[in-house]
C-alpha positions as CSV (number, residue, x, y, z in Angstrom):
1,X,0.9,-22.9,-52.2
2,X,-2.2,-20.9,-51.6
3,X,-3.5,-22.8,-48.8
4,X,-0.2,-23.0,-47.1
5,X,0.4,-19.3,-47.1
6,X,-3.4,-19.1,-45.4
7,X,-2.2,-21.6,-42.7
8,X,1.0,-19.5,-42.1
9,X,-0.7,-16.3,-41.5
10,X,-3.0,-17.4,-39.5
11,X,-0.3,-19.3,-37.3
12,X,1.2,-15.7,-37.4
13,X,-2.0,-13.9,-36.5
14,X,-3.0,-16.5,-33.3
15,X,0.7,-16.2,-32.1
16,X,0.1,-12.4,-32.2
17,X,-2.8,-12.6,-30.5
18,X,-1.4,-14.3,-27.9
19,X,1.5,-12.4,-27.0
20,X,-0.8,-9.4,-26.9
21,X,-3.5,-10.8,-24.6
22,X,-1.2,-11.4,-21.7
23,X,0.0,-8.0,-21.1
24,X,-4.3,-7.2,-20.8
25,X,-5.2,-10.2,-18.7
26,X,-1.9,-8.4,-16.2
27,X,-2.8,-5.2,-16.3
28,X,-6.5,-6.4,-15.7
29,X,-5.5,-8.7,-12.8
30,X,-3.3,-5.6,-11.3
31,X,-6.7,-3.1,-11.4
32,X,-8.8,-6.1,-9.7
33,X,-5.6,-6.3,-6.6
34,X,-5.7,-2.5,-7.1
35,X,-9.1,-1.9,-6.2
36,X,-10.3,-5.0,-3.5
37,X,-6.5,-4.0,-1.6
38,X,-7.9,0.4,-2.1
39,X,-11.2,-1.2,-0.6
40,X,-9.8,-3.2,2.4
41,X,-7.5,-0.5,3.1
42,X,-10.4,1.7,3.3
43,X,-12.8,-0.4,5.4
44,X,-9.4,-0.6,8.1
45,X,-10.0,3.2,8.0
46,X,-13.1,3.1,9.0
47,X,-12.7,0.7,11.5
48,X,-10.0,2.8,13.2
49,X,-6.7,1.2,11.8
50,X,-4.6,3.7,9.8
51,X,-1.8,3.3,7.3
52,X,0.0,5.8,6.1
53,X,-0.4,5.9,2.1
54,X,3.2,6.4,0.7
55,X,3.8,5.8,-3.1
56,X,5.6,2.5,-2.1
57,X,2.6,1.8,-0.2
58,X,0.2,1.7,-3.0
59,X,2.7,0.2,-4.9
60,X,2.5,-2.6,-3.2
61,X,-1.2,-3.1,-2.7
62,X,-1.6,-2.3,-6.3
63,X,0.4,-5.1,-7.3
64,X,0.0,-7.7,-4.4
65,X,-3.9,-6.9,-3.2
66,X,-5.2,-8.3,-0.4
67,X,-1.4,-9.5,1.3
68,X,-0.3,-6.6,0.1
69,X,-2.3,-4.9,2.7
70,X,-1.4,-7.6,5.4
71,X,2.3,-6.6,4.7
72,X,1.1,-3.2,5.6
73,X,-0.5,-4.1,8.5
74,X,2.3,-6.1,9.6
75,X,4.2,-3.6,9.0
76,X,2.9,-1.1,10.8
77,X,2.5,-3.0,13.8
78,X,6.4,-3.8,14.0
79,X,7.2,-0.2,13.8
């Protein structure tokens, strides 16, 4: 009975693991989009190309990244 408990728990204890590590591995994949979309947005400042920074703006190239930013290009261009 012993050694079934053990395998139980730590069943239990890998299944918790897991559930927790995806929230991480999103939240680390939405800083990486957040900063390379914050660094190509600032390189098109540089270059001359300008978008307005709105909080649905940064939004969006927080969660999406790089096409995040083309939508904002695109975007901008149509209007």
């Amino acid at each position: 009975m012993g050694f079934g408990v053990y395998l139980i728990a730590v069943g239990i204890l890998m299944l918790v693991l897991k559930i927790l590590t995806f929230p991480i591995r999103l939240m680390f994949k939405i800083l990486v989009n957040s900063i390379i979309g914050g660094l190509i947005l600032w390189l098109l400042a540089k270059v001359g190309i300008f978008i307005v920074m709105t909080w649905w703006s940064c939004l969006l190239v927080g969660i999406l990244g790089v096409p995040g930013v083309i939508i904002l290009i695109v975007l901008s261009i149509i209007f």
